[in-house]
mmJSON file of the N, C-alpha and C atoms, coordinates in Angstrom:
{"data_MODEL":{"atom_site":{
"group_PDB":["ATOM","ATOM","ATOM","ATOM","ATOM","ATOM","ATOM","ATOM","ATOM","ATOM","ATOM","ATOM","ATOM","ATOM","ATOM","ATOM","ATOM","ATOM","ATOM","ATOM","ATOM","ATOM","ATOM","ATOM","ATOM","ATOM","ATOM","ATOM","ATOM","ATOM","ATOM","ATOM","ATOM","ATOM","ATOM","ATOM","ATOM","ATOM","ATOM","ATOM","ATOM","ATOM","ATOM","ATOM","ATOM","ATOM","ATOM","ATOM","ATOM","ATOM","ATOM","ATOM","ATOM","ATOM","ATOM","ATOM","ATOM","ATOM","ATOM","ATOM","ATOM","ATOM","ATOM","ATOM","ATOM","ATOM","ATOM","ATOM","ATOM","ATOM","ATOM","ATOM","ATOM","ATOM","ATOM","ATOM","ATOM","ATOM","ATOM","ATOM","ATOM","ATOM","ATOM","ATOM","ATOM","ATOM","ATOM","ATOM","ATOM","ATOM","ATOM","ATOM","ATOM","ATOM","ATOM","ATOM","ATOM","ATOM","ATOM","ATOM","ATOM","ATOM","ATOM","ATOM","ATOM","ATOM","ATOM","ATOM","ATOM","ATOM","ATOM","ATOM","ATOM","ATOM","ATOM","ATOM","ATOM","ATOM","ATOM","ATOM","ATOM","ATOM","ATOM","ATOM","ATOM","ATOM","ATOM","ATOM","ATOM","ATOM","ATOM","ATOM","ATOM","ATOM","ATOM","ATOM","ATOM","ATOM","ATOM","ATOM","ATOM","ATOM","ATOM","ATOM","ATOM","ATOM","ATOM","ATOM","ATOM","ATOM","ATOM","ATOM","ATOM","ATOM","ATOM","ATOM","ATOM","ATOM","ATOM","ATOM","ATOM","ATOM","ATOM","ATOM","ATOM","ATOM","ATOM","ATOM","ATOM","ATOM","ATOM","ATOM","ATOM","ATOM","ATOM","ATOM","ATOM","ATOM","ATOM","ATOM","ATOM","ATOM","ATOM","ATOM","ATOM","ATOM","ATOM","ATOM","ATOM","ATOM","ATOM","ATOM","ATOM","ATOM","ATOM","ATOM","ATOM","ATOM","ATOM","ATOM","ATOM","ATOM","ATOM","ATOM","ATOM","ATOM","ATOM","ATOM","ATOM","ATOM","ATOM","ATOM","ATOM","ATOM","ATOM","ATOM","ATOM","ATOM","ATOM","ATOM","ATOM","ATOM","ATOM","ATOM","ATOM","ATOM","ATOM","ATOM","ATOM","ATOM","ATOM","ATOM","ATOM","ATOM","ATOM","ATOM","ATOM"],
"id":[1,2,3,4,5,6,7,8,9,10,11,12,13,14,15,16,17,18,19,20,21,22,23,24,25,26,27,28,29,30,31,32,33,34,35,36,37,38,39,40,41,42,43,44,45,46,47,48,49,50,51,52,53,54,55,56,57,58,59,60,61,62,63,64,65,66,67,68,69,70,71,72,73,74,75,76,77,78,79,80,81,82,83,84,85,86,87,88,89,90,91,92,93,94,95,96,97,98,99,100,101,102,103,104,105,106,107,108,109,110,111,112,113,114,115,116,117,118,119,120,121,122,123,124,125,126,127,128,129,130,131,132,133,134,135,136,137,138,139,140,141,142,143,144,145,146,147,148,149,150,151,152,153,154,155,156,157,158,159,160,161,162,163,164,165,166,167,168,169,170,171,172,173,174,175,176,177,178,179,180,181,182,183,184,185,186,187,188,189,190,191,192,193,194,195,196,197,198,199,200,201,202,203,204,205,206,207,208,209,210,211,212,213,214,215,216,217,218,219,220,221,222,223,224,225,226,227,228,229,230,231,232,233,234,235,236,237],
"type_symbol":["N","C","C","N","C","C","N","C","C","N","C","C","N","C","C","N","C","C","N","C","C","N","C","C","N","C","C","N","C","C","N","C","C","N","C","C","N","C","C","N","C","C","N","C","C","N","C","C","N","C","C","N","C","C","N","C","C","N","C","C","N","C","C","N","C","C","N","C","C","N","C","C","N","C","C","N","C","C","N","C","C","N","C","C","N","C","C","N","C","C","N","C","C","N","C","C","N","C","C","N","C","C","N","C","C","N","C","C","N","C","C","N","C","C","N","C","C","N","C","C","N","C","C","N","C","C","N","C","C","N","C","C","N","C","C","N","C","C","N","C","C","N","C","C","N","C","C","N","C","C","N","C","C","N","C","C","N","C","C","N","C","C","N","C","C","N","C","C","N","C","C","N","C","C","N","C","C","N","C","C","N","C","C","N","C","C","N","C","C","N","C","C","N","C","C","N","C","C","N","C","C","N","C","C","N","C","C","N","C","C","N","C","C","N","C","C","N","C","C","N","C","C","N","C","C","N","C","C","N","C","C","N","C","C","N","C","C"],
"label_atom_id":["N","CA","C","N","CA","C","N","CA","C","N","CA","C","N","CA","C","N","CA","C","N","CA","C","N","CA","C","N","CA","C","N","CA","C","N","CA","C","N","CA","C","N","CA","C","N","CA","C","N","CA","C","N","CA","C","N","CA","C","N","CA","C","N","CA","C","N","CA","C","N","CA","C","N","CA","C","N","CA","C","N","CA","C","N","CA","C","N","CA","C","N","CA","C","N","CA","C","N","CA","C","N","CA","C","N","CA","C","N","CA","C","N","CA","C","N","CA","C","N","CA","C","N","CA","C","N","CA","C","N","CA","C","N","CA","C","N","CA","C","N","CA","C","N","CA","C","N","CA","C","N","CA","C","N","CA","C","N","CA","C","N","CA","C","N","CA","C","N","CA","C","N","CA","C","N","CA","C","N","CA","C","N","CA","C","N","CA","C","N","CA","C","N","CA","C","N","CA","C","N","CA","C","N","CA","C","N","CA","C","N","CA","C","N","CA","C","N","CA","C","N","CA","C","N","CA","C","N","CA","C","N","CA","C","N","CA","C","N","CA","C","N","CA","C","N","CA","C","N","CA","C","N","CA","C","N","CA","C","N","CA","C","N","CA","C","N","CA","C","N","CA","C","N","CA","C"],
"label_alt_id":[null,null,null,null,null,null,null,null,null,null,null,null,null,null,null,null,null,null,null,null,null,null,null,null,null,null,null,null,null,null,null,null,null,null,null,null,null,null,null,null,null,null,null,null,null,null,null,null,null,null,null,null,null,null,null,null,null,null,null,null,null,null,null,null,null,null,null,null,null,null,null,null,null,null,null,null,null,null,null,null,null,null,null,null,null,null,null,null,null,null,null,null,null,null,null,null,null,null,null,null,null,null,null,null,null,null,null,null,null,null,null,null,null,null,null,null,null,null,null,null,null,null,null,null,null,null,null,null,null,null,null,null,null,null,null,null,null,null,null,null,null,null,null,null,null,null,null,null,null,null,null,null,null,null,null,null,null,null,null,null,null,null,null,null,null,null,null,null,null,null,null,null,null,null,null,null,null,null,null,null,null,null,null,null,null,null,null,null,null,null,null,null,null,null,null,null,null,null,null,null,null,null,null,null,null,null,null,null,null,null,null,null,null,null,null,null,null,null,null,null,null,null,null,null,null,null,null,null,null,null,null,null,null,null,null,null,null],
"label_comp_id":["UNK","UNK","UNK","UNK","UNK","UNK","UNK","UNK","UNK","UNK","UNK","UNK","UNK","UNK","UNK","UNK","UNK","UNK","UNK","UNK","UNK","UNK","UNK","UNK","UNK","UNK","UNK","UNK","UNK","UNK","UNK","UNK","UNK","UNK","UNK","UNK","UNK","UNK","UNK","UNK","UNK","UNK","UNK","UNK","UNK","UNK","UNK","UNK","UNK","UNK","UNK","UNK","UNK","UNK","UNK","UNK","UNK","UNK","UNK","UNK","UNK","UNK","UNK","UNK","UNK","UNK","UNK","UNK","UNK","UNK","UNK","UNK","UNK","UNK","UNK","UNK","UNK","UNK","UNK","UNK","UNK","UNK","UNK","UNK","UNK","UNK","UNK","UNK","UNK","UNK","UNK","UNK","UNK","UNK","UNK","UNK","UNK","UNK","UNK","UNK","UNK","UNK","UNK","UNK","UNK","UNK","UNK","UNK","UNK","UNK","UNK","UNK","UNK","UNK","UNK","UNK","UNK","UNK","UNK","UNK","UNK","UNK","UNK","UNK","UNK","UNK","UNK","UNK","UNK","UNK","UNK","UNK","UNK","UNK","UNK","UNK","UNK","UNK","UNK","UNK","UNK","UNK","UNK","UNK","UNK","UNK","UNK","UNK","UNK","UNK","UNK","UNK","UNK","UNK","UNK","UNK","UNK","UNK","UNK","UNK","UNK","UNK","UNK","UNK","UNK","UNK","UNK","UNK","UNK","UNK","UNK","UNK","UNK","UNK","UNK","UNK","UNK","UNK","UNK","UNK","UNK","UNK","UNK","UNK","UNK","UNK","UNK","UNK","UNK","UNK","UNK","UNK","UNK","UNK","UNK","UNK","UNK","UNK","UNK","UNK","UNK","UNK","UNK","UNK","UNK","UNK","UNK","UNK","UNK","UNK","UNK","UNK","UNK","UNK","UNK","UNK","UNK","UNK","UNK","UNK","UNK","UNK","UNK","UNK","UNK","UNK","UNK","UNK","UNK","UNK","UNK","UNK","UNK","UNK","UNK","UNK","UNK"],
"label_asym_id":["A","A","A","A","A","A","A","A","A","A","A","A","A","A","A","A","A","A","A","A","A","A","A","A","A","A","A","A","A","A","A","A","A","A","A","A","A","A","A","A","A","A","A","A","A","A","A","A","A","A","A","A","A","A","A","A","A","A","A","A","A","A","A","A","A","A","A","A","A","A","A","A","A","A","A","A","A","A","A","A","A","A","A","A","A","A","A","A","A","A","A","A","A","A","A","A","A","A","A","A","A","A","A","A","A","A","A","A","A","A","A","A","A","A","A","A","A","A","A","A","A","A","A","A","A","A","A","A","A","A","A","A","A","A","A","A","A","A","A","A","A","A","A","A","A","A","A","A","A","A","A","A","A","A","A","A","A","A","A","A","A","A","A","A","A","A","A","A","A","A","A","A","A","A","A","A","A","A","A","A","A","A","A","A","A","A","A","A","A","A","A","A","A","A","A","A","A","A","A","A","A","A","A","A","A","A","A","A","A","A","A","A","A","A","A","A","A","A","A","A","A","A","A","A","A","A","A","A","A","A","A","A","A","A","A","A","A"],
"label_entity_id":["1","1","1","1","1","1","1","1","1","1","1","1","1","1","1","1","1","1","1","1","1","1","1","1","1","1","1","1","1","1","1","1","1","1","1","1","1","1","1","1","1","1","1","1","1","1","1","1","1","1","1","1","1","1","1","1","1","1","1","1","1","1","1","1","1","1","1","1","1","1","1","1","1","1","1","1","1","1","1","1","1","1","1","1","1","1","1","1","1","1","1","1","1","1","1","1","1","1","1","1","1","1","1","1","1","1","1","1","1","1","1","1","1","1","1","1","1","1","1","1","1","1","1","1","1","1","1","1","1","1","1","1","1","1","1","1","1","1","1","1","1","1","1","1","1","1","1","1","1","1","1","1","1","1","1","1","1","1","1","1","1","1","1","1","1","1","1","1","1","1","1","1","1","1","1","1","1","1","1","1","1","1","1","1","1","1","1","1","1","1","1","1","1","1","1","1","1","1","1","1","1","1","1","1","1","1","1","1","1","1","1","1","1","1","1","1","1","1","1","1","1","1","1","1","1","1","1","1","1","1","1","1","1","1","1","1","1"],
"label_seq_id":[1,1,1,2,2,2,3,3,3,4,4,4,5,5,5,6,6,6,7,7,7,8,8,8,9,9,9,10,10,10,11,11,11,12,12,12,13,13,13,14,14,14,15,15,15,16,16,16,17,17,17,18,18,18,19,19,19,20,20,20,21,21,21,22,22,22,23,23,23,24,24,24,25,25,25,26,26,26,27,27,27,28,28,28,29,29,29,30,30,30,31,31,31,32,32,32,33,33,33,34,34,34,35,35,35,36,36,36,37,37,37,38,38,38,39,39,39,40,40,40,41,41,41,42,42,42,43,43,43,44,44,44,45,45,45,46,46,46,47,47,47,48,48,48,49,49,49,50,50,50,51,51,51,52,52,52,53,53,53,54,54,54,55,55,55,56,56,56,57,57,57,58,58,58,59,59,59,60,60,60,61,61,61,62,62,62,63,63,63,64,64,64,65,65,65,66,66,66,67,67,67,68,68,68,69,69,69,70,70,70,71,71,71,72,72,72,73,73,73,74,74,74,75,75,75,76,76,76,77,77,77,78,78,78,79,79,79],
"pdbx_PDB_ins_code":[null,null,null,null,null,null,null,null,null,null,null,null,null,null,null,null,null,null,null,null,null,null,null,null,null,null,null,null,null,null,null,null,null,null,null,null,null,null,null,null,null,null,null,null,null,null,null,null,null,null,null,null,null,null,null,null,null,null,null,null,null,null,null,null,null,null,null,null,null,null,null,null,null,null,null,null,null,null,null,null,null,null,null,null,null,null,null,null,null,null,null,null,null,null,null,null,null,null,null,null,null,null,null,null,null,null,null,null,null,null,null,null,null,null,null,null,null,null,null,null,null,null,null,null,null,null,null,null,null,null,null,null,null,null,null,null,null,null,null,null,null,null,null,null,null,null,null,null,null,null,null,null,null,null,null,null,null,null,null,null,null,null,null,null,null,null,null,null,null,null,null,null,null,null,null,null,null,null,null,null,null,null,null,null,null,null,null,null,null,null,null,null,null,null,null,null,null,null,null,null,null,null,null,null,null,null,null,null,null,null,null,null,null,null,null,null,null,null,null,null,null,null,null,null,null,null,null,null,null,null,null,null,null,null,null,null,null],
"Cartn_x":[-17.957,-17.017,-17.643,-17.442,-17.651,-16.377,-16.333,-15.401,-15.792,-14.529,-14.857,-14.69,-14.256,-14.705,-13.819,-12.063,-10.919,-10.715,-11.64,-11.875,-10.807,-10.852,-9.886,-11.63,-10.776,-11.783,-12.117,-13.228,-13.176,-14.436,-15.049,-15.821,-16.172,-17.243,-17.541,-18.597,-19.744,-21.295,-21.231,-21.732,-22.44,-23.436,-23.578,-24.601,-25.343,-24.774,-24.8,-23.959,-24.6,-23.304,-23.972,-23.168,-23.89,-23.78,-24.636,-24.867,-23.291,-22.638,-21.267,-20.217,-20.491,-20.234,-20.911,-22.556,-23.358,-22.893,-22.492,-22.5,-20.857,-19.837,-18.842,-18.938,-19.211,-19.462,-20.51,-21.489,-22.492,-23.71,-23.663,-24.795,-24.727,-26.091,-26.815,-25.604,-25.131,-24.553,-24.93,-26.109,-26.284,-26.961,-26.673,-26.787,-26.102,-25.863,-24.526,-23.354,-22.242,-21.165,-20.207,-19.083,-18.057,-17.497,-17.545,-17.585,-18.918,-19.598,-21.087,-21.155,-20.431,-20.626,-19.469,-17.953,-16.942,-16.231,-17.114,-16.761,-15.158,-14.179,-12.944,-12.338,-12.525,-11.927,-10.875,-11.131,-10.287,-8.876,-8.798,-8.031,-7.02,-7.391,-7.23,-6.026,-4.547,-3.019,-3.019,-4.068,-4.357,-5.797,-5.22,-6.29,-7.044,-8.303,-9.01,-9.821,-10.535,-11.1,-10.091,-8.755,-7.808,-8.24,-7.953,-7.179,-8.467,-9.422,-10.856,-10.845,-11.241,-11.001,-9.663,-8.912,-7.732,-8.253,-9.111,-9.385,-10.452,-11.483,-12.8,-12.304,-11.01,-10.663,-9.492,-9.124,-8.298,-8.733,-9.817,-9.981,-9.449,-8.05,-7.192,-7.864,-7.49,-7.206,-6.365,-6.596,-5.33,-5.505,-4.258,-4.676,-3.614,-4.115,-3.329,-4.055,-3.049,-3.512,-3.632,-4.196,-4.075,-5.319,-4.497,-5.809,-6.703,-7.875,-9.167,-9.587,-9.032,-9.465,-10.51,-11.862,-13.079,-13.168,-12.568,-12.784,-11.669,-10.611,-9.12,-9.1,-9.08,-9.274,-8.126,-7.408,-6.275,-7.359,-7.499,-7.766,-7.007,-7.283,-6.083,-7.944,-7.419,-8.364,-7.976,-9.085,-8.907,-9.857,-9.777,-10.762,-10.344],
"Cartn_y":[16.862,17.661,19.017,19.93,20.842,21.589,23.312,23.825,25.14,26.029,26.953,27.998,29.028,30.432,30.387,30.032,29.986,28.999,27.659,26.44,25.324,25.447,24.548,23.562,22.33,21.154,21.486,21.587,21.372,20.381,19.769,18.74,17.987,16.663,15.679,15.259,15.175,15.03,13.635,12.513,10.992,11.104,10.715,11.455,9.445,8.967,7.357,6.357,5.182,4.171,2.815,2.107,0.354,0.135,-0.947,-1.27,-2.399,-2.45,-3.12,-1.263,-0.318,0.834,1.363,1.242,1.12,0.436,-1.075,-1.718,-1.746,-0.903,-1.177,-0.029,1.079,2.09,2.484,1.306,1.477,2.601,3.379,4.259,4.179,5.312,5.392,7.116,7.143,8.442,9.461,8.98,9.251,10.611,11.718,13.04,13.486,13.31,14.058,13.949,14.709,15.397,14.409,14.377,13.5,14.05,15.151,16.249,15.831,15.507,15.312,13.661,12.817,11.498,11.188,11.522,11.225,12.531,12.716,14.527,14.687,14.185,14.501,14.276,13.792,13.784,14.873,15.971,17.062,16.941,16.405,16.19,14.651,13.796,12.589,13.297,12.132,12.924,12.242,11.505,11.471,12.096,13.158,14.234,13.274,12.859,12.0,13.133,14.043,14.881,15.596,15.956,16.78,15.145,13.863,13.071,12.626,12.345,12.375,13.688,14.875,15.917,15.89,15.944,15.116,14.527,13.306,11.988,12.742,13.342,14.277,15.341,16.128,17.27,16.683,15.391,15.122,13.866,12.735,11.963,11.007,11.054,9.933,8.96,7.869,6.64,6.536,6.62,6.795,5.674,5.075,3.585,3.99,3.936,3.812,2.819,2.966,2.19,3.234,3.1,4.137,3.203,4.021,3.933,4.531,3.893,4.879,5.082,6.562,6.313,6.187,6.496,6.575,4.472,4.086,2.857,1.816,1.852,1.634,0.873,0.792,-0.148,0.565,-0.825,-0.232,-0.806,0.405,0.103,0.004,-0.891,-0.57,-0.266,0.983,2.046,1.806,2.155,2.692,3.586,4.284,5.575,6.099],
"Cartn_z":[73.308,74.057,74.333,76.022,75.663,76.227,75.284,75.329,75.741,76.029,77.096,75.472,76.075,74.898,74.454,75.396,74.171,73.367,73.254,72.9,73.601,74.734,75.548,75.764,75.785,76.533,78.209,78.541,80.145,80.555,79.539,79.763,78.7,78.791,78.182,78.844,77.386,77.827,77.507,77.788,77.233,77.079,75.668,74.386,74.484,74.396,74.377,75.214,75.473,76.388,76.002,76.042,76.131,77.626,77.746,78.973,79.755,78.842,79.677,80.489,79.743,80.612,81.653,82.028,82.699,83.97,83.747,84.555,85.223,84.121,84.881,85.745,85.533,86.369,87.438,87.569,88.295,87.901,86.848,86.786,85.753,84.957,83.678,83.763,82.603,82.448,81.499,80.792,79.202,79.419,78.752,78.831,80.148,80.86,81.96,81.584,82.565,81.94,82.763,82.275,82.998,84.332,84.594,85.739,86.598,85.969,86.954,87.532,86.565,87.254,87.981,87.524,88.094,88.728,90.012,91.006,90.466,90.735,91.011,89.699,88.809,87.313,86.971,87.51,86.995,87.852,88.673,90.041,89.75,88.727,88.819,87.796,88.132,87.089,85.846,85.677,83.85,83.299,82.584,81.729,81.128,81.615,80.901,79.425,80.182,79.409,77.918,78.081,77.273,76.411,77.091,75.807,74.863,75.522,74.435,73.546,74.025,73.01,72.022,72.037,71.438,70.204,70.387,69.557,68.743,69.787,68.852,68.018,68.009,67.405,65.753,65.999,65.32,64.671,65.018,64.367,64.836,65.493,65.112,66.183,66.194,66.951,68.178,69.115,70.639,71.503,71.423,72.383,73.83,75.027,76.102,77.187,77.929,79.143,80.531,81.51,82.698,83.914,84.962,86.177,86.394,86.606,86.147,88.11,88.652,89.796,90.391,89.495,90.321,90.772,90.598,90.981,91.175,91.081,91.622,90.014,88.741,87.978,86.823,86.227,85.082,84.093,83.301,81.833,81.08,79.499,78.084,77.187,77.142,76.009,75.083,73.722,72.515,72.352,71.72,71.629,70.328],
"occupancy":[1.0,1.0,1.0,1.0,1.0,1.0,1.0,1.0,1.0,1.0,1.0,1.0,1.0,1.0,1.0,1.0,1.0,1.0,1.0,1.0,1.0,1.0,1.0,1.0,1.0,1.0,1.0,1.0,1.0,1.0,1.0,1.0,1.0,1.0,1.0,1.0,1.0,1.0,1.0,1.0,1.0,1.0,1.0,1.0,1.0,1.0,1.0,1.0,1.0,1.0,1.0,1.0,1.0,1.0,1.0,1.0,1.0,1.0,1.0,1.0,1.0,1.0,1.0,1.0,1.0,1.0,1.0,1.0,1.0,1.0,1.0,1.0,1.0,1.0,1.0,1.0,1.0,1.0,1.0,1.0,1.0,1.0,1.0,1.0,1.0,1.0,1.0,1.0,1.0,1.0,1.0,1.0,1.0,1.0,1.0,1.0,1.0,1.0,1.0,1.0,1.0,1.0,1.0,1.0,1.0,1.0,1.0,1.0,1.0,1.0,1.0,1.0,1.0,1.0,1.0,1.0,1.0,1.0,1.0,1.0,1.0,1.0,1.0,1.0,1.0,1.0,1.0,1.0,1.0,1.0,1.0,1.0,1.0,1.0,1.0,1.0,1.0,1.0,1.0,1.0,1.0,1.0,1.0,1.0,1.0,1.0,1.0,1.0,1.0,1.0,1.0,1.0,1.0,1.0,1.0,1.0,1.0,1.0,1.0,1.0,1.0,1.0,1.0,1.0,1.0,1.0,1.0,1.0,1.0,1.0,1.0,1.0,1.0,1.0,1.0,1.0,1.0,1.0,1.0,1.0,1.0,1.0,1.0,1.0,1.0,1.0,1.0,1.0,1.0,1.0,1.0,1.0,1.0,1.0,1.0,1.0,1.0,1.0,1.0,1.0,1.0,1.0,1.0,1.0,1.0,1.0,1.0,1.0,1.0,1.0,1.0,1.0,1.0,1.0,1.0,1.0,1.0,1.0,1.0,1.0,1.0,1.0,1.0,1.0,1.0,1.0,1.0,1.0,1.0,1.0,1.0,1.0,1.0,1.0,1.0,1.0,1.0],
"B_iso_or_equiv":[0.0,0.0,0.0,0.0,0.0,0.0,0.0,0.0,0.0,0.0,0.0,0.0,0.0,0.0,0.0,0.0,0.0,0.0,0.0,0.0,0.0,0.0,0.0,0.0,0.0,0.0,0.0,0.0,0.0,0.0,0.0,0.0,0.0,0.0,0.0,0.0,0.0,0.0,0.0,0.0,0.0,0.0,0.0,0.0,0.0,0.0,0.0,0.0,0.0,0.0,0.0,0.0,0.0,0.0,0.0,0.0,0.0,0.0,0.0,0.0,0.0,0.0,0.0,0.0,0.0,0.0,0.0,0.0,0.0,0.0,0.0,0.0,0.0,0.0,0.0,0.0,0.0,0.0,0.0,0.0,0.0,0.0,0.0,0.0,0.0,0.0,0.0,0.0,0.0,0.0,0.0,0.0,0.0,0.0,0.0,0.0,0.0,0.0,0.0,0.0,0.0,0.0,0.0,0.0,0.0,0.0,0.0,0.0,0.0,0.0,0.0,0.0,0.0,0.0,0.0,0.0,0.0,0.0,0.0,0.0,0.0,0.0,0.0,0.0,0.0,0.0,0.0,0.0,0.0,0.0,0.0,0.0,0.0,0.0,0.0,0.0,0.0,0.0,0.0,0.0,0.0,0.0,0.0,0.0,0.0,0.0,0.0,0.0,0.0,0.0,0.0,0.0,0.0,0.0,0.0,0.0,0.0,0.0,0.0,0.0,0.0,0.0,0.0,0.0,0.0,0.0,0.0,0.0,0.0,0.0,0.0,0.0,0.0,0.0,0.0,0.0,0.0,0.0,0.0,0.0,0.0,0.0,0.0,0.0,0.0,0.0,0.0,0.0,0.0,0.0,0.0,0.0,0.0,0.0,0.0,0.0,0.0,0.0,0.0,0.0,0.0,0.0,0.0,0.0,0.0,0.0,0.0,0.0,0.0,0.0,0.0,0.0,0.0,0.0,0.0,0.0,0.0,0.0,0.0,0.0,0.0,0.0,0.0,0.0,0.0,0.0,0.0,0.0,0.0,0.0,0.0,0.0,0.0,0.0,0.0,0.0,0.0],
"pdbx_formal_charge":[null,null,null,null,null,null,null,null,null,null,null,null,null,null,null,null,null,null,null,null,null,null,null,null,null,null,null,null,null,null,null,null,null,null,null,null,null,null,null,null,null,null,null,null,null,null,null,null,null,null,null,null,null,null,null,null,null,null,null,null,null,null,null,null,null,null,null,null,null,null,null,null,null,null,null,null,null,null,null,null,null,null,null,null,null,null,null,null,null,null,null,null,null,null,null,null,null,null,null,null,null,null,null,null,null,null,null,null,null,null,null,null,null,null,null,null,null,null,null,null,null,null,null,null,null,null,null,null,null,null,null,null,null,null,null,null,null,null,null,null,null,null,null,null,null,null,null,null,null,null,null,null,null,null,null,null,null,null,null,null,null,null,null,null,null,null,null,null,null,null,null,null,null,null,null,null,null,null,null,null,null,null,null,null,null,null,null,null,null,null,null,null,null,null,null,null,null,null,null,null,null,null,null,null,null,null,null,null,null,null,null,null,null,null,null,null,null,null,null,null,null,null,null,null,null,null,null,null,null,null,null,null,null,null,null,null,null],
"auth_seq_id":[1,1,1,2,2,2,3,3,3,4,4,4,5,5,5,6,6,6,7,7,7,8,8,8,9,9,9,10,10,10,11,11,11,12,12,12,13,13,13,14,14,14,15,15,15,16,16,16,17,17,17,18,18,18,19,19,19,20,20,20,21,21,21,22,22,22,23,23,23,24,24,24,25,25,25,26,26,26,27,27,27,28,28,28,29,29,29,30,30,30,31,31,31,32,32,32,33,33,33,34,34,34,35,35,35,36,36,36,37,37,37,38,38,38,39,39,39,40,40,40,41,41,41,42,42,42,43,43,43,44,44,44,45,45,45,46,46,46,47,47,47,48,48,48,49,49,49,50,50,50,51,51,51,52,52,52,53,53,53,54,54,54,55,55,55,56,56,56,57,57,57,58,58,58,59,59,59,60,60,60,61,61,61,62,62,62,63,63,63,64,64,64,65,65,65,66,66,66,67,67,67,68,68,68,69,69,69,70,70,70,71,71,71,72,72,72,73,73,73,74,74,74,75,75,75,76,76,76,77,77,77,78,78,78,79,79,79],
"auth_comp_id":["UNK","UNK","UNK","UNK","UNK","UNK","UNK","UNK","UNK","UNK","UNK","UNK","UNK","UNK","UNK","UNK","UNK","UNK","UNK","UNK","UNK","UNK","UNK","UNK","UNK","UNK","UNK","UNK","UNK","UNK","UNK","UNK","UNK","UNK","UNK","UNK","UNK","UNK","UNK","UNK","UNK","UNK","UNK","UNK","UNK","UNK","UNK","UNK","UNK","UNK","UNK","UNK","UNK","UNK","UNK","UNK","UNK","UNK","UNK","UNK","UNK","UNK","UNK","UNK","UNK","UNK","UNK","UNK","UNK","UNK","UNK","UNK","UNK","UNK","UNK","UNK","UNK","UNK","UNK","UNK","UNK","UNK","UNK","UNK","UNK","UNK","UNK","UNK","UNK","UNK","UNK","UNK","UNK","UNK","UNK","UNK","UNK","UNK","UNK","UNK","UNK","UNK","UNK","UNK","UNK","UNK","UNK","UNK","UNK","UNK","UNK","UNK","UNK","UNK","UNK","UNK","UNK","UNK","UNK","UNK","UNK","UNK","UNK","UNK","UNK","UNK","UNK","UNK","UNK","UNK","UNK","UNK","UNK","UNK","UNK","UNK","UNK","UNK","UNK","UNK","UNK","UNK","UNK","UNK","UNK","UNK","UNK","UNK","UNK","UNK","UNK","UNK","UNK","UNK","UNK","UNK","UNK","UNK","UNK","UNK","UNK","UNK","UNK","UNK","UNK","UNK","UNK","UNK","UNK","UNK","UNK","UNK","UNK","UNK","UNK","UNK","UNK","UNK","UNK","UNK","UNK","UNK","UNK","UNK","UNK","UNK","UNK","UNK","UNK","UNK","UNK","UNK","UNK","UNK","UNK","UNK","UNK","UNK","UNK","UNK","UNK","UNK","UNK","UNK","UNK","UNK","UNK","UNK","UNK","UNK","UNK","UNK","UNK","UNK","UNK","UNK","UNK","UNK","UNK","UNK","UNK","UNK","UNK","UNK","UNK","UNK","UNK","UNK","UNK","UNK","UNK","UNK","UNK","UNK","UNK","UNK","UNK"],
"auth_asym_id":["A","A","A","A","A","A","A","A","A","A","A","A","A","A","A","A","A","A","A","A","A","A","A","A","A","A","A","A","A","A","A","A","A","A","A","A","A","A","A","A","A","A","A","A","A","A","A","A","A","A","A","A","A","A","A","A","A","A","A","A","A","A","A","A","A","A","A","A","A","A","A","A","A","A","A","A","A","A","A","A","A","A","A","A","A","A","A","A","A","A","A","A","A","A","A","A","A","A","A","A","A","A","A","A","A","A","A","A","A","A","A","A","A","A","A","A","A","A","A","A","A","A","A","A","A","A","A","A","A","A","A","A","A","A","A","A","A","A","A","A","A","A","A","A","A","A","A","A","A","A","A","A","A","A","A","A","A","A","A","A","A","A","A","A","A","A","A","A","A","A","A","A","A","A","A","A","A","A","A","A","A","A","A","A","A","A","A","A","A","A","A","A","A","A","A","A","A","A","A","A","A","A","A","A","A","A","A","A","A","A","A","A","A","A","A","A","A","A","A","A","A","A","A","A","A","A","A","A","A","A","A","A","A","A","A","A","A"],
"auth_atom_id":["N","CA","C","N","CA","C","N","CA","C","N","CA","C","N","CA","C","N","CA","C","N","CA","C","N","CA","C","N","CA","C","N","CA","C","N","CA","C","N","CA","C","N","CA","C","N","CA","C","N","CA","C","N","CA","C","N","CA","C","N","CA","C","N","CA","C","N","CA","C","N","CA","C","N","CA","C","N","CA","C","N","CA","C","N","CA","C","N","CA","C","N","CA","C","N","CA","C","N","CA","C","N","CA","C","N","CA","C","N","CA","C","N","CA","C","N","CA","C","N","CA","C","N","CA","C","N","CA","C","N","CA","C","N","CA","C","N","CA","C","N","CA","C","N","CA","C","N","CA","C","N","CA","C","N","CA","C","N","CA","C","N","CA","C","N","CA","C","N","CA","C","N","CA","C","N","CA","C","N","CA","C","N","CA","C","N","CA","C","N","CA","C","N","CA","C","N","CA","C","N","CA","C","N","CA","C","N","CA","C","N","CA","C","N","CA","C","N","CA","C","N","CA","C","N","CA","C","N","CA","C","N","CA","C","N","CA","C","N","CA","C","N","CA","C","N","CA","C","N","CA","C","N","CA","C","N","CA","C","N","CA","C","N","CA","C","N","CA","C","N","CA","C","N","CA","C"],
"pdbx_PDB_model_num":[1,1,1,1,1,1,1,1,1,1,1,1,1,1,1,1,1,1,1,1,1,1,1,1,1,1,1,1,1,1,1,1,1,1,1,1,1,1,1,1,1,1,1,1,1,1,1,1,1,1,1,1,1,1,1,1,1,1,1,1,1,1,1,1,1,1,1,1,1,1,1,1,1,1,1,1,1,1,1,1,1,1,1,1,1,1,1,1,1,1,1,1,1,1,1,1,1,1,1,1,1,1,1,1,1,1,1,1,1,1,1,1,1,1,1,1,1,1,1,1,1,1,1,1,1,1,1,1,1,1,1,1,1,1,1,1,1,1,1,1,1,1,1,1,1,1,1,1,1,1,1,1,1,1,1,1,1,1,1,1,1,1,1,1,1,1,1,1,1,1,1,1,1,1,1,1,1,1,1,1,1,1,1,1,1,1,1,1,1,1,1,1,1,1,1,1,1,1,1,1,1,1,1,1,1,1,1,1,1,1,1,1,1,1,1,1,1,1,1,1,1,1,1,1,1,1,1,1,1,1,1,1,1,1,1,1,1]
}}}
């Protein structure tokens, strides 16, 4: 996760990926920012970025489902 100076989330680096994320997304993402592969993320009406930081700040386990718009596709997450 990275965070701004008041420690709000405003991005997410991919440090690592398997190749079934690779391929569902069409690119290699590993060291770029989720802002850098998916332009409009910040724009999309589910906080993808808030709900990962979320999971990284607290540990817990968060299961939802949502539309992932960079590609018209419903996911069911766990993270």
């Amino acid at each position: 996760m990275l965070y701004d100076n008041a420690g709000e989330s405003i991005d997410c680096q991919f440090l690592d990926v398997n190749q079934a994320f690779i391929n569902l997304i069409g690119v290699n993402p590993s060291y770029k920012t989720a802002t850098q592969i998916f332009l409009d993320i910040k724009k999309y009406s589910f906080d993808w970025i808030r709900t990962f930081a979320k999971v990284a700040k607290t540990g817990e386990q968060l299961h939802f489902e949502e539309l992932f718009q960079f590609n018209k596709r419903r996911y069911d997450c766990t993270v």
